[in-house]
N, C-alpha and C positions, 0 to 999 in steps of 0.2 A: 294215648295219643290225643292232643289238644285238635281243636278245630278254629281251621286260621278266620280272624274278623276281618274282612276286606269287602265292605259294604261296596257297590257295584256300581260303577259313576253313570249307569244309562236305568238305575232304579227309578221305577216308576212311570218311566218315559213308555208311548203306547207301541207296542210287539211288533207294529209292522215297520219295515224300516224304516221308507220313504216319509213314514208319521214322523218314525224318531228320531230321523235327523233334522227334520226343521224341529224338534223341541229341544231337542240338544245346541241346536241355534239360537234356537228362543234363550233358554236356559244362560247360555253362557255371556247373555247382555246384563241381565239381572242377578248372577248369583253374587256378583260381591257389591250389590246396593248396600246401602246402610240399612239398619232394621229399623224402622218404627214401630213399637209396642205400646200401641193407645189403651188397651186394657189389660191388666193381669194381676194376681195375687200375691207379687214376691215380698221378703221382708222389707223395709227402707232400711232400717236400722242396719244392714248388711253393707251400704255402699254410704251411712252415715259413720258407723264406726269401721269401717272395711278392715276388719280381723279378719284373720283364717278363719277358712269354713275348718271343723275340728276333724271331721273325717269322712270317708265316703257315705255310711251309713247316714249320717246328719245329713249329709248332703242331698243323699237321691232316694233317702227312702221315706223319711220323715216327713218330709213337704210337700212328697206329691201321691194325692190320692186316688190318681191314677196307677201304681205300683203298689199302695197297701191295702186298697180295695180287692185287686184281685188277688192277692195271697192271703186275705181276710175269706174271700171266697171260697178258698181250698183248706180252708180251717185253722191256717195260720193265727193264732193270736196277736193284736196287736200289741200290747205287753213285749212279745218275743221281739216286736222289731223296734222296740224302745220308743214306742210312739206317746209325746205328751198325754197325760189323764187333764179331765176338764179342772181339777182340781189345782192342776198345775206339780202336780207329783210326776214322778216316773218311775217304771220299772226298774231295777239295780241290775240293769241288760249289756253284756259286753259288747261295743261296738262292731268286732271282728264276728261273733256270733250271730248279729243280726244280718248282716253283712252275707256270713258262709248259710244260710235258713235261704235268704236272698236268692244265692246263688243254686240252691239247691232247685228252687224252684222258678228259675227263670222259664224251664222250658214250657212256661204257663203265658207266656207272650207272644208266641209265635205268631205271626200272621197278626196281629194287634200293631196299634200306632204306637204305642209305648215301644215295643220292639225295634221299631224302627227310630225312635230318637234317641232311645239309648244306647245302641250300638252306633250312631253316628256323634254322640259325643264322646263315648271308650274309644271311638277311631280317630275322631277329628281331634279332639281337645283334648285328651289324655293320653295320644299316641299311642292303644294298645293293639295289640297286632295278633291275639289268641281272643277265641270266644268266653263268655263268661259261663263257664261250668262249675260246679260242684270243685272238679279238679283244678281250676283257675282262679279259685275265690279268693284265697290268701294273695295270691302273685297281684290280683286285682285292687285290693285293699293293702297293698304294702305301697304300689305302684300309685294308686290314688292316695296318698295318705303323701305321702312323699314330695308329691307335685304340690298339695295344696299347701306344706309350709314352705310354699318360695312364694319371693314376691309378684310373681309374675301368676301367681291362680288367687291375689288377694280379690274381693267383690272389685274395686273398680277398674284394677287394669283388665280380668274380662272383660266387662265391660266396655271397656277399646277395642279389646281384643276381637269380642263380638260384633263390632260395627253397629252397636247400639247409640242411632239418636236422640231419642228418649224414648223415657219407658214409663209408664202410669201405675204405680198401685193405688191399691182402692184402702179405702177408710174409714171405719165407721166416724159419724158427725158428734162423735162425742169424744172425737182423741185428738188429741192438744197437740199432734203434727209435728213436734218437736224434733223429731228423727229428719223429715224434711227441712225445719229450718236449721240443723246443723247443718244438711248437704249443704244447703244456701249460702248456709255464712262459712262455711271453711273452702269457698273457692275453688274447690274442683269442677271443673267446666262438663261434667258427665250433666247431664237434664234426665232426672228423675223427679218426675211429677204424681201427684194425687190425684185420685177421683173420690167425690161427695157420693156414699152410700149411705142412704138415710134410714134403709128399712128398720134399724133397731128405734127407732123413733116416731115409724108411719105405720107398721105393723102392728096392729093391736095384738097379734098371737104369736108375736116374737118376744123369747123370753125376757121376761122384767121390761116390757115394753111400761106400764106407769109409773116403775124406777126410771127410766130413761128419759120419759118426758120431765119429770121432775130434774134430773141431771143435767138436763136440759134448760132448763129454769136457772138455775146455779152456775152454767157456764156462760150466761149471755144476759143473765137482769133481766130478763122477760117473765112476763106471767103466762108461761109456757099450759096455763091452765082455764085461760080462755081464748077463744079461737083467734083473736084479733094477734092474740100475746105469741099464740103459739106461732102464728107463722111469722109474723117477725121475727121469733127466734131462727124459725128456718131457714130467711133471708138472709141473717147475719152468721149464719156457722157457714151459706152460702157465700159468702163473701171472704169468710175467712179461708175456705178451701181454693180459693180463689186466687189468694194473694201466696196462698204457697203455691201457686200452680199449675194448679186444675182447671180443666180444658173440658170437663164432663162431669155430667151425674150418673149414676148406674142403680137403677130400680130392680130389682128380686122378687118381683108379684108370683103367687101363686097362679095370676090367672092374666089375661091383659086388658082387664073390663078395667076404663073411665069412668067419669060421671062427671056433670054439669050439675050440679044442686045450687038453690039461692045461697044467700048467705045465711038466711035464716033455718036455714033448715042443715047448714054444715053447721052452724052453733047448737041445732038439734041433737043432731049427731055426735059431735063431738062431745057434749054433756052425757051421751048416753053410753059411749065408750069410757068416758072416764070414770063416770058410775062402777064399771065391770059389769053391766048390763046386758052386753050385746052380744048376739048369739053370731051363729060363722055368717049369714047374709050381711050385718050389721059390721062386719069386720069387713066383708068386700067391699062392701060400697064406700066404708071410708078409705082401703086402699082405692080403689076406684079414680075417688075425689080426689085424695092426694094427689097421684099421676097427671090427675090436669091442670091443680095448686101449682104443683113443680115446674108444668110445660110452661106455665103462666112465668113464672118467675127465672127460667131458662131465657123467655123472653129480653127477661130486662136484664139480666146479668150476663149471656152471652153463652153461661154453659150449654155444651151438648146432653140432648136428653139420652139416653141409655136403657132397653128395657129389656130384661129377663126373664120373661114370663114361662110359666106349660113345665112346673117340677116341681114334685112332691118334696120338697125338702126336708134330708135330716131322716130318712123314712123307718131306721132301726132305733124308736125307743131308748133300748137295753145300751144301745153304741154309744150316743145321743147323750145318758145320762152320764156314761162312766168317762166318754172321751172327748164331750161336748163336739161342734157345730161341724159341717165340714169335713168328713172321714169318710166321703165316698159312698152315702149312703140319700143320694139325689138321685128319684130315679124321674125320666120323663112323664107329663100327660099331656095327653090331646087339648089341644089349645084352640079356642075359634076368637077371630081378628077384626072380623071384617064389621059386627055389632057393636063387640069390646071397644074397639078403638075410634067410633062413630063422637062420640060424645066429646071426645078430646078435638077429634080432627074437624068437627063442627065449628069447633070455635079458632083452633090454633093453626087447621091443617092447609091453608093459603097462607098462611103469616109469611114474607121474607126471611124475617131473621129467628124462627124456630126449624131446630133439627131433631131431630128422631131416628133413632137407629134402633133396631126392633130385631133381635136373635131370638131362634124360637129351638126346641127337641123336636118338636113336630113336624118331620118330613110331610106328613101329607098336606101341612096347609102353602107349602112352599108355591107351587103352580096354580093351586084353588086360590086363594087370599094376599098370601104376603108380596108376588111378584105385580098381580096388580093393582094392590095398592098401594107398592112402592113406584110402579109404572105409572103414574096419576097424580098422588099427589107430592108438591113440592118441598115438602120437609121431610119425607119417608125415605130414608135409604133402608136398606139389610146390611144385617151384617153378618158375618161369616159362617159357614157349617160349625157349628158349637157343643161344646162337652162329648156326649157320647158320637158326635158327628162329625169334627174333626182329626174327621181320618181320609186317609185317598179316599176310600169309596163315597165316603160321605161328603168331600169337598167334589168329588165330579159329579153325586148327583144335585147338588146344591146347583152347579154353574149349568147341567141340563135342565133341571126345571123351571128356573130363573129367568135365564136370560132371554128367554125367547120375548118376554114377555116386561121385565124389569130392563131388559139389556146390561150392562158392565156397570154403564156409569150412575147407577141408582143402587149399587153396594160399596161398599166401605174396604174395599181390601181385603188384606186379613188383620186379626188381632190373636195373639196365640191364648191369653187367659188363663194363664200359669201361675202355679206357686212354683215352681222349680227352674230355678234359674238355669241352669246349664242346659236347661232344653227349648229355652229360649231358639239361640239360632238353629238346632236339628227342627224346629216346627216350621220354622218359618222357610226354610228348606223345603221341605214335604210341601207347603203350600207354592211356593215359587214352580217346584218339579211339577206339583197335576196342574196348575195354569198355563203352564207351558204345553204342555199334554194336550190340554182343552183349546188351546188356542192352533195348535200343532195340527189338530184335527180339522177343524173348521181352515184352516188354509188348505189342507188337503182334499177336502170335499170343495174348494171353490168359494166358500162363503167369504172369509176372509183373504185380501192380499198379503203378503210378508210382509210388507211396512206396516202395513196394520195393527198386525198381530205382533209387533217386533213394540208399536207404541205402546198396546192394550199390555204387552207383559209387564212392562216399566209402571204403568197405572196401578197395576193391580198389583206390584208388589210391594212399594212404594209412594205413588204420589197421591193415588184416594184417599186411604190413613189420614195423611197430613192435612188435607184439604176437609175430610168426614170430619175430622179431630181439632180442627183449627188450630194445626200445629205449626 
């Protein structure tokens, strides 16, 4: 006997009623907003050449390491679910078998935010009306397989379909964007934009980082080998992300420490980096610098600054070498903000026209640090409960530790931060439901009136994004 999927239209909403009808009123002002997605990981090339996705497996298992992480967990090999090698080979894996392995081991999501955005796209966007078991895997992958050769599941009529206003993938500063400027010039009115991620170029301990600078050299005419040279290179790959787009930069520091250094002593540095000299201190401080080089030049060109600090990136070697970057093997550390980010905000942190959005893994610095120093100063928003924190529990303690202190309007919305497309709208769902929740509350308790919290839901699902993003 199958067990019926009929995801529960008052999920997530809070158990007492009188709460859960004002969020079910909240809820039903904002569920069919448009999405804006200012940061996430999807292909471009998908809504550049908008082919058929080829099949479910491709679709939901391959891209998001959120799904092969945790059956990686339970000994699954990645191989079995046909997931690309860094080499750019693959396993000779049946799509249906990766698929039925899949299925087998679904019941490893329970209670997980994966759980919940996939079963609201098998409900919402696939129409399927049985749970996905072991005994439903084929019926699953006939039934997905099926829908994605019509035109109506190619990448950009989702994308309609989704109520997607634009969406941001991110870049490394060394790729020639070309998938963007097809969007551009073949005139489909869909806005898919880039974000400038520059770590393969400001990271000394990101791999082939003095290939990069050097390629870097080659893509721009600079003498990306002396500091003057180098950042002018930076300016101009900045400018070219620019003109496809790009609304933002997004930084990947291991840690969130700044620095202010002369100039004489970054052309110190930077000679001693290029050497292959520099031990891991000598690597922070020139990400350090960088980050405030960038804010500097945020400045003048307009982009949003972006920062991802407090994660051990890549943390399985053995994964790392055979499957390259990226495979769910990021795990958090404890992060401090309030030193780290001194040095930047000394110089940048009154400026007007500098913005700074700052996600962190680190719940505990959330009510110590990061609420009030987005409470203070004028370029600090937050941005959202992030990787392993964007989930209910982790998006309501974000909005209780926060706001008391940051209030609404000094975060950013949400951004979902996805490679997986189709779970696009199921996240951003989950984020609309616990805002409602959170706002639900605070009217019940008297804090907030109903039009209040009727405006705040509209904000925070919607208009911050746009306004954080300069969209």
């Amino acid at each position: 006997m199958t067990t019926p999927l009929a995801p529960h239209p008052d999920r997530l909403f809070p158990p007492e009623k009188a709460t859960r009808d004002i969020a079910r009123a909240l809820y039903q002002q904002v569920k069919d907003l448009p999405i804006i997605s200012p940061h996430g990981h999807t292909d471009p090339a998908w809504f550049a050449q908008n082919q058929a996705f080829n099949n479910a497996s491709e679709l939901f298992i391959q891209p998001d390491h959120y799904v092969f992480r945790m059956l990686y967990s339970q000994g699954v090999s990645l191989d079995a679910l046909g997931i690309p090698r860094a080499d750019g080979s693959q396993a000779d894996v049946d799509p249906r078998q990766s698929w039925r392995l899949f299925a087998q081991h679904y019941r490893l999501f329970r209670g997980t935010p994966s759980r919940q955005w996939l079963d609201h796209v098998f409900a919402e966007v696939f129409g399927l009306d049985v749970a996905l078991e072991p005994g439903t895997a084929d019926h699953y992958f006939d039934q997905i397989n099926a829908q994605l050769a019509t035109p109506a599941f190619r990448p950009r009529a989702l994308f309609e379909r989704f109520n997607i206003e634009v969406l941001a993938t991110t870049e490394s500063p060394l790729d020639d964007l070309q998938f963007h400027r097809d969007i551009i010039d073949s005139g489909w009115p869909g806005r898919v934009i880039t974000t400038f991620r520059p770590d393969p170029v400001v990271d000394p301990d990101y791999t082939g980082f003095l290939n990069n600078v050097q390629a870097l050299a080659d893509m721009t005419g600079e003498d990306t080998f002396s500091w003057t040279g180098y950042l002018a290179a930076l300016r101009q790959r900045r400018a070219f992300f620019k003109e496809h787009g790009a609304t933002a930069s997004d930084h990947g520091h291991p840690s969130a420490a700044t620095a202010d250094l002369s100039p004489f002593e970054c052309e110190k540095l930077f000679s001693k980096i290029l050497r292959g000299q520099n031990y891991s201190a000598d690597a922070e401080l020139f990400r350090a610098q960088l980050l405030t080089e960038m804010a500097a030049m945020s400045i003048d060109d307009g982009l949003v600054m972006q920062l991802h600090p407090g994660v051990f990136r890549n943390h399985n070697p053995s994964l790392l070498a055979q499957y390259g970057r990226d495979k769910g093997a990021d795990i958090p550390l404890a992060t401090e903000y309030v030193r780290a980010l001194q040095p930047l905000l000394n110089r940048f942190g009154n400026h007007p026209d500098f913005s700074l959005i700052v996600f962190t893994l680190d719940e505990t610095s959330y009510a110590r640090e990061l609420a009030p120093l987005a409470g203070h100063y004028p370029c600090l928003k937050l941005g959202p409960a992030w990787w392993f924190n964007d989930s209910p529990e982790g998006m309501r303690r974000f909005r209780q530790q926060t706001t008391e202190t940051a209030g609404f309007y000094n975060t950013v919305g949400f951004n979902d931060d996805t490679r997986a497309f189709m779970s696009i709208p199921a996240r951003h769902d989950v984020a609309r439901r616990m805002d409602c929740g959170f706002l639900a509350e605070l009217v019940a308790d008297h804090r907030l009136s109903e039009i209040e919290a009727a405006e705040l839901a509209i904000e925070l699902s919607y208009t911050l994004a746009k306004k954080a993003y300069r969209l």
